[in-house]
C-alpha positions as a printed Julia matrix, in Angstrom:
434×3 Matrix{Float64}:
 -171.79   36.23  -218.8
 -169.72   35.89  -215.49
 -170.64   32.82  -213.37
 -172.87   33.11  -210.6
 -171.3    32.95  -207.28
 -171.48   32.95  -203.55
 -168.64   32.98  -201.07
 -166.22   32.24  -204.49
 -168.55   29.01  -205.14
 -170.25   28.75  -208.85
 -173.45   28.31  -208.41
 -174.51   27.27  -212.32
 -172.69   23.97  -211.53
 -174.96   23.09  -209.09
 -177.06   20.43  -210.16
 -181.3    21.74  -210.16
 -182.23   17.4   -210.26
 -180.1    16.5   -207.28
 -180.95   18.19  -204.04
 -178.47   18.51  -201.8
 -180.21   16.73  -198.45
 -180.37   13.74  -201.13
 -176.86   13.48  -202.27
 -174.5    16.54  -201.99
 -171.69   15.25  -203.87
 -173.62   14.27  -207.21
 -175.34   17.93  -206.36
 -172.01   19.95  -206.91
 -170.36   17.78  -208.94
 -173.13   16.55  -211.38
 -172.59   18.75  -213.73
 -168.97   18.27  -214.08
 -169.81   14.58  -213.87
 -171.52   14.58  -217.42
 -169.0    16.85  -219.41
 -165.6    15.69  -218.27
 -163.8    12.59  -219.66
 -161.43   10.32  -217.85
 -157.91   11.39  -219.71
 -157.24    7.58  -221.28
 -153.28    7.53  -219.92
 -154.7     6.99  -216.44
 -157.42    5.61  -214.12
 -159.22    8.57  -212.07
 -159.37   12.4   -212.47
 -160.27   15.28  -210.69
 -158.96   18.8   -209.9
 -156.16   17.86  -208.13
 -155.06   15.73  -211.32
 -155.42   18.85  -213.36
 -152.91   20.72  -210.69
 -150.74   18.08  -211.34
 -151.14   18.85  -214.79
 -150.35   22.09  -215.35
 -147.38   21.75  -212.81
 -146.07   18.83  -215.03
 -146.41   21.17  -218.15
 -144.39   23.69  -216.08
 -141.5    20.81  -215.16
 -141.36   19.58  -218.49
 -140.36   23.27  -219.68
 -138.04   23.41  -216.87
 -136.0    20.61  -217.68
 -136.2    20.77  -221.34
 -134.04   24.28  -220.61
 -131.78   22.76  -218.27
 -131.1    19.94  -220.93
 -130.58   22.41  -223.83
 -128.0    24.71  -221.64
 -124.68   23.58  -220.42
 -124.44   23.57  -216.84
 -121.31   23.04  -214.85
 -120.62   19.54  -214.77
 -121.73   17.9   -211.3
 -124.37   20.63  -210.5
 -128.2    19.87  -209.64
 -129.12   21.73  -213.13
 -126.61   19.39  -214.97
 -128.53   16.05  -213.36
 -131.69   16.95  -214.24
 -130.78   18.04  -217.99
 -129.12   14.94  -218.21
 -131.47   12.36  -216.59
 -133.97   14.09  -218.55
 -131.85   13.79  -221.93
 -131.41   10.17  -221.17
 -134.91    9.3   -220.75
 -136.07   11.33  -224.05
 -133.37    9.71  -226.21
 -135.59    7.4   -227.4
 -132.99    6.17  -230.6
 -130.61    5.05  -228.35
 -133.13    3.62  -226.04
 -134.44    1.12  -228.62
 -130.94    0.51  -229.87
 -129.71   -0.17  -226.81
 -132.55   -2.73  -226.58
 -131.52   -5.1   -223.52
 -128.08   -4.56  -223.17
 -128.32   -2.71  -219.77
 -129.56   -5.91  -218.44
 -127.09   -8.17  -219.21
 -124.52   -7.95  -216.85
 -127.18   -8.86  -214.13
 -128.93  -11.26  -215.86
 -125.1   -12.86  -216.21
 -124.8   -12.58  -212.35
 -128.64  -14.23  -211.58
 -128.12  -16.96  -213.98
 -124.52  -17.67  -212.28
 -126.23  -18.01  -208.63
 -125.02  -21.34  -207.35
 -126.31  -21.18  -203.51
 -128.5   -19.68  -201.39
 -125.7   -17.56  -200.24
 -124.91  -16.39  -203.4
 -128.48  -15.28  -204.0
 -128.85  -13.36  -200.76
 -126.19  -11.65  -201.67
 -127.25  -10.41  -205.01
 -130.53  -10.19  -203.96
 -129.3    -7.63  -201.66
 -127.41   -5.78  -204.28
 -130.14   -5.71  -207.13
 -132.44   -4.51  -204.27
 -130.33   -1.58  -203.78
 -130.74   -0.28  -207.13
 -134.31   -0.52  -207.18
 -135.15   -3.93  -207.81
 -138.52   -5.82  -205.54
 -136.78   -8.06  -203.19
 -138.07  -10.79  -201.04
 -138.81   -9.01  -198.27
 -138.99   -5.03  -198.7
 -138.14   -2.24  -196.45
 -138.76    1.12  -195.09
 -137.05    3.48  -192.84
 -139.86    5.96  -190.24
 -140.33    6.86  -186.7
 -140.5     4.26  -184.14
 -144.64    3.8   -183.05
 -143.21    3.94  -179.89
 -140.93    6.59  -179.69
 -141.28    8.88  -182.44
 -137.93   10.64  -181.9
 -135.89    7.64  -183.34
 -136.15    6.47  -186.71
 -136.49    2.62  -187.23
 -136.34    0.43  -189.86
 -139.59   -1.68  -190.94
 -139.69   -4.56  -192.85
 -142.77   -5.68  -194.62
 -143.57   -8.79  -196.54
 -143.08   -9.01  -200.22
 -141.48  -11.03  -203.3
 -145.34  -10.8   -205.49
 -145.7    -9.61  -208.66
 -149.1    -9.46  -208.23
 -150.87   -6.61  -205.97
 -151.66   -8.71  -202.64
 -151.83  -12.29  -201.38
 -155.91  -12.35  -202.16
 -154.66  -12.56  -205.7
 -153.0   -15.86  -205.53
 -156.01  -17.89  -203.71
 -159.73  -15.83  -204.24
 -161.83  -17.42  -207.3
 -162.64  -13.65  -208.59
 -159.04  -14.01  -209.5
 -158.33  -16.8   -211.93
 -158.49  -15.22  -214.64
 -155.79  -12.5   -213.27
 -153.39  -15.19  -212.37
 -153.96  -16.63  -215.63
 -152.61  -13.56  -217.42
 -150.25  -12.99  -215.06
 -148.5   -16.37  -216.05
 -148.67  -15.3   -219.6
 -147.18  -12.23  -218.79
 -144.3   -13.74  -217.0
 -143.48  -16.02  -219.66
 -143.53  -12.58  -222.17
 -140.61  -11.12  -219.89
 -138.82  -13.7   -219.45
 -138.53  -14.87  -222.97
 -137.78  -10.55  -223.89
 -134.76  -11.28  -221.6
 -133.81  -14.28  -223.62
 -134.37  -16.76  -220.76
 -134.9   -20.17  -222.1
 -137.82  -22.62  -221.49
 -139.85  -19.32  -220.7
 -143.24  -20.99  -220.07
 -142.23  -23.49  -217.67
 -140.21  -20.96  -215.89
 -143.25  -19.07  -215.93
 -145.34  -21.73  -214.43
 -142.81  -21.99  -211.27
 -142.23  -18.59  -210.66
 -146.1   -18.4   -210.18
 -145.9   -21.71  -208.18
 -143.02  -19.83  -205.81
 -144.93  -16.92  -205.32
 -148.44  -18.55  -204.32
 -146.18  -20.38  -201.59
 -144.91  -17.0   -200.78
 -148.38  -15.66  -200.93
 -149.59  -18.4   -198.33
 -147.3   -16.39  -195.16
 -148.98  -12.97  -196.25
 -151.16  -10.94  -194.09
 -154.1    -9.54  -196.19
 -154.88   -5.78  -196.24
 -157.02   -5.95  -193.48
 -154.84   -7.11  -190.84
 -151.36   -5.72  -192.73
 -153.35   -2.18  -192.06
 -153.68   -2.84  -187.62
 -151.02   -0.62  -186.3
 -151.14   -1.97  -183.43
 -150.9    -6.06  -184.98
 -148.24   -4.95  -187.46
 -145.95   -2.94  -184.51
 -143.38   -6.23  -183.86
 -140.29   -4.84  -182.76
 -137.14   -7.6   -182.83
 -133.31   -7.08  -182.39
 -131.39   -8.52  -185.27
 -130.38  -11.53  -182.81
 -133.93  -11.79  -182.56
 -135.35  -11.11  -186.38
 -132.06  -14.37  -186.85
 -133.91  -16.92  -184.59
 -137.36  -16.05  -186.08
 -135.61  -17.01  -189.47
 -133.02  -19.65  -189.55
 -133.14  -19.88  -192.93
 -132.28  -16.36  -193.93
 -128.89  -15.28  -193.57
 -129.05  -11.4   -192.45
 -125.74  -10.41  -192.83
 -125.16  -11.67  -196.33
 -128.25   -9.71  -197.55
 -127.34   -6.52  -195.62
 -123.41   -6.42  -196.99
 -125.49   -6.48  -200.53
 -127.93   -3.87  -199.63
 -124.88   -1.74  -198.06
 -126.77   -1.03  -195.12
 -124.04    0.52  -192.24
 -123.58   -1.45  -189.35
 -126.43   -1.22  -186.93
 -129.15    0.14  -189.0
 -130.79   -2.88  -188.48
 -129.88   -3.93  -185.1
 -133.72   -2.71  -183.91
 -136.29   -3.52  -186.59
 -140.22   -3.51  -186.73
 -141.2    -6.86  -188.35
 -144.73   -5.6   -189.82
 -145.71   -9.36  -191.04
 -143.52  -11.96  -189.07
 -145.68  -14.56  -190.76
 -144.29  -13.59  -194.44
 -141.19  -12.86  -193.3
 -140.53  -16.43  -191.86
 -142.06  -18.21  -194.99
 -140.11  -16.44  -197.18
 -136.89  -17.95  -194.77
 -138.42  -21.53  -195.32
 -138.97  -21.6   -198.69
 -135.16  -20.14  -198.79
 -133.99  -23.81  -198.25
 -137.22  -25.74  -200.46
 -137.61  -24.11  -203.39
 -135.33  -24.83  -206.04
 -132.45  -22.56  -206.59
 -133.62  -22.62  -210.4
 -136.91  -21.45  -209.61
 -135.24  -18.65  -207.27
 -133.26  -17.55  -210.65
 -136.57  -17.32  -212.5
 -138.23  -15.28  -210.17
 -135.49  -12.88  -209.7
 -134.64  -12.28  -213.72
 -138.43  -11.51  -213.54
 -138.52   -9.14  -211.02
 -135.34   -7.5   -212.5
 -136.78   -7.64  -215.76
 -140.16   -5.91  -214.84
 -138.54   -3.1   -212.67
 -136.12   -2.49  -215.34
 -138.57   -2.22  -217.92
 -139.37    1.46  -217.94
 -136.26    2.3   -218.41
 -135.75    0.07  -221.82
 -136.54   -0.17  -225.34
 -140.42   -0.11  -226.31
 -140.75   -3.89  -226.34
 -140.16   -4.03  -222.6
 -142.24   -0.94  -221.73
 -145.12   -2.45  -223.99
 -145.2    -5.8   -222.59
 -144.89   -4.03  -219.24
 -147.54   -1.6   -219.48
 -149.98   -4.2   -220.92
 -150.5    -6.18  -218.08
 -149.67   -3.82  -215.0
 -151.23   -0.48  -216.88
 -154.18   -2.15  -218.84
 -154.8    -5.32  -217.32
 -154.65   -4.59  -213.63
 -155.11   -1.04  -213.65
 -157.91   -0.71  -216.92
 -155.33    2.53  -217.72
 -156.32    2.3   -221.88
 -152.8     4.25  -223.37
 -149.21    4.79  -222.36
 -148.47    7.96  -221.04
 -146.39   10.34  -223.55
 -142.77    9.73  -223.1
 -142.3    13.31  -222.24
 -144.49   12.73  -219.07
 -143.09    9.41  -217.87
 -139.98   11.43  -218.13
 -141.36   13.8   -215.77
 -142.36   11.48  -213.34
 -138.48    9.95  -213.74
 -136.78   13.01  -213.25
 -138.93   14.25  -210.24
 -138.28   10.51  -208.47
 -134.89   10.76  -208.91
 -134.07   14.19  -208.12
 -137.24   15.91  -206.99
 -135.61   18.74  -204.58
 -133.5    19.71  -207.42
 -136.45   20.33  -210.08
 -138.38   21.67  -206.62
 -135.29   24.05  -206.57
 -135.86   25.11  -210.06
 -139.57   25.07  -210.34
 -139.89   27.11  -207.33
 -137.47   29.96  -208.63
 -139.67   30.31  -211.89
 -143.16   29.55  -209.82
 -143.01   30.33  -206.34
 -140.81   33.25  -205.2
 -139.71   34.3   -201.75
 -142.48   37.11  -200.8
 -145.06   33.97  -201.75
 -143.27   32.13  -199.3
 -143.42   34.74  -196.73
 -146.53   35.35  -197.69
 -148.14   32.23  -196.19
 -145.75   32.01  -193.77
 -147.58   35.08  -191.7
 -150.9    33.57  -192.7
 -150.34   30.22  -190.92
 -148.86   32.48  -188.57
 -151.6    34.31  -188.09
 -153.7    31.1   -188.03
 -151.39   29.66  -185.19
 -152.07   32.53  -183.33
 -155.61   32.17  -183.23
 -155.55   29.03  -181.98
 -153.35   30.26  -178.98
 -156.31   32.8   -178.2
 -159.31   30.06  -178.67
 -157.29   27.7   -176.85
 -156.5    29.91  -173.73
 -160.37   31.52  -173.43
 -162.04   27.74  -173.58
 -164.02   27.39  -170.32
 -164.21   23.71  -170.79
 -160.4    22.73  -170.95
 -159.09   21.66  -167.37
 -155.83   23.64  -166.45
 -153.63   20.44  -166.95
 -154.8    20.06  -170.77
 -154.74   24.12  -171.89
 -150.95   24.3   -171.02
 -150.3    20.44  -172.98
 -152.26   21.73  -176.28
 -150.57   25.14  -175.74
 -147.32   22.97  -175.73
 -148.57   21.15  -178.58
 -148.82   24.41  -180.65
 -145.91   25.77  -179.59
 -143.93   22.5   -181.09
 -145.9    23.45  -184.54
 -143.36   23.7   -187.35
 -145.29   25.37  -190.63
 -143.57   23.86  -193.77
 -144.89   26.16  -196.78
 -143.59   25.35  -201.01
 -140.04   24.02  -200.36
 -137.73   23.57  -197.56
 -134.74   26.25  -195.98
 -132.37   23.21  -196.68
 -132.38   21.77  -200.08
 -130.93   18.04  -200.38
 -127.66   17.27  -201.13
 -127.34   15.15  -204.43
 -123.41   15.44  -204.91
 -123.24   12.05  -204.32
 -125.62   10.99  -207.07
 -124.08   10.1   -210.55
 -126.01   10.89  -213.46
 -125.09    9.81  -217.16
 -126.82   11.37  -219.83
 -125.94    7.97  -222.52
 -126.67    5.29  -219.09
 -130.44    5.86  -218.16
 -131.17    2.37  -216.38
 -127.77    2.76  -214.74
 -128.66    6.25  -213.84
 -132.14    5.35  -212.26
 -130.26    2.25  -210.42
 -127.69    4.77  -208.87
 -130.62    7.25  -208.09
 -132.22    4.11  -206.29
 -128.93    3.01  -204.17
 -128.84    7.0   -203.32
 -132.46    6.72  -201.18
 -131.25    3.89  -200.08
 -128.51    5.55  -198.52
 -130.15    8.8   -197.45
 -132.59    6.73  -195.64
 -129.98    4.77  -193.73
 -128.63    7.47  -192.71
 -131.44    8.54  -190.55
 -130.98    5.89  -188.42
 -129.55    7.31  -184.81
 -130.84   10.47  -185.79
């Protein structure tokens, strides 16, 4: 029997014990409510999770071709097979165990000055690692046709300052010490518990110059625009240029910067000179440890997952391998599996397609907008500008991006997610002046 509908809505899913004055939602989705079961490899679901679904069935067949052909070396289609072939080689994941770390475990562990760990801090940050304070590049609030860099407060392993000092969270930091110690001592740092202990003890000092969600959400209270002479004198302690040369960031990307949380920012320069440079070590093999993690043998990912998947995000199971290798591949190079998924899944006449509709839609507008009796003059021709300016963006874009650049090596996956990470950091540099 064919559902009942009206105006393409199923009416036998409404609910008949929830009227819809009373609560509309639990009316049309009550139903669906009672039969459907959370997936246990994540925390929410809905229909937009079982798009995503279906379109991550349709990726994983993509590159599963793509790593079973041979194409020409260098090529988009060669990436993708190969960042996909690195990720599902799970034998020489787990026999590779921790060796991908230890050249930059060497280089932490070596860190004799506050210089030195600027520097590297800079580097390891380029490839993907959190740093002490993190960054993003978007339009300036002010003038939106400039890009500008922000920088935003960070160096926590846990998900905000509240975290470090609300009661409802003991029991969180508790674990989160624990956890600590677990990576550290998987990365064969000694004394892991103590270590531990003062890496949690550095970021609750950290955690002390945060701005809480609230506040870190004003647009207005977050918009603090400072020259780099000026970002300098609002932190002595920090040395700019060493961290930048590390990053690689081009000269004067960050000669104009929005300081989101000036308050983190120049804590995280004081505690630069008081914290113990072997506390600073801890905190960064941590951090390098738990970004890297994904990307190493199951003992990492386990530990990993068990805290930040179970713990803090009640997410029961790892997700198959096959679909954290989606999510890898797409991260790295999602305009090249765009390319290829929309050649299987999305031809040109769809494209064209919905590029009248919207057309047609734009048009309407112009109509309704010019026959409204109660727009002045002075506004009809500034929202007729406005819609003029309109640029419809339908499935993918007439420009694809440019990955030559990006190295991929089918038998170096963390070293092929590091470059992939030092590649975004680049592209977004590069908007700067644009």
């Amino acid at each position: 029997m064919a559902p009942s509908t009206t105006s393409g809505i199923d009416t036998d899913e409404l609910s008949d014990e929830v009227r819809p004055q009373d609560d509309l939602f639990r009316h049309v989705n009550a139903k669906w409510l009672e039969r459907t079961e959370i997936p246990a490899d994540r925390a929410a679901h809905g229909a937009f999770h079982m798009l995503h679904d279906q379109a991550e069935l349709d990726v994983r067949a993509l590159c599963e071709e793509v790593a079973a052909s041979d194409p020409p070396a260098g090529s988009d289609d060669r990436k993708v097979g190969d960042l996909w072939a690195a990720f599902m080689d799970v034998d020489q994941v787990e026999r590779r165990d921790a060796a991908p770390l230890a050249d930059d475990l060497a280089a932490i562990r070596a860190v004799g000055s506050t210089t030195e760990l600027l520097a590297l801090l800079g580097r390891l940050q380029r490839h993907g690692t959190p740093g002490l304070v993190e960054w993003f590049v978007d339009n300036d609030g002010e003038d939106a046709t400039r890009y500008i860099v922000n920088l935003v407060q960070g160096g926590l392993g846990l998900p905000d300052e509240a975290y470090y000092r609300e009661d409802a969270y003991a029991e969180i930091r508790a674990a989160y010490v624990e956890h600590v110690g677990t990576m550290l001592r998987l990365a064969g740092e000694p004394d892991a518990d103590d270590a531990a202990g003062r890496v949690m003890a550095l970021e609750a000092a950290l955690a002390g110059g945060h701005w809480t969600n609230v506040d870190s959400r004003d647009a207005l209270k977050t918009y603090n625009k400072h020259t780099l002479a000026a970002l300098r004198a609002l932190t002595p302690g920090l040395d700019w240029a060493v961290w930048l040369d590390g990053l690689g960031a081009p000269a004067g990307t960050f000669d104009d910067v929005v300081v989101r949380q000036p308050d983190a920012v120049e804590t995280a320069a004081r505690l630069l000179g008081e914290v113990p440079l072997a506390d600073w070590r801890a905190w960064l093999t941590f951090h390098h440890v738990r970004a890297s993690a994904p990307f190493l043998s199951s003992r990492f990912v386990d530990a990993n997952f068990a805290f930040y998947g179970t713990l803090l995000s009640g997410i029961p199971e790892l997700r198959e391998r096959w679909k954290r290798a989606v999510a890898v591949v797409e991260g790295a190079l999602g305009e090249a599996v765009g390319r290829l998924y929309v050649a299987r899944h999305f031809p040109p006449e769809h494209k064209a397609h919905m590029d009248r509709l919207v057309g047609w839609l734009v048009e309407a507008y112009r109509v309704d907008i010019a026959e409204l009796d109660w727009m002045s003059p002075e506004t009809r021709k500034r929202a007729l500008d406005k819609l003029d300016r309109f640029t419809p963006k339908v499935g993918y874009p007439d420009r694809w991006r440019d990955y030559s650049a990006l190295v991929v090596d089918r038998d170096d996956l963390l070293g092929s997610v590091r470059r992939a990470a030092a590649f975004e950091v680049d592209r977004n540099l590069d908007k700067i002046g644009k």
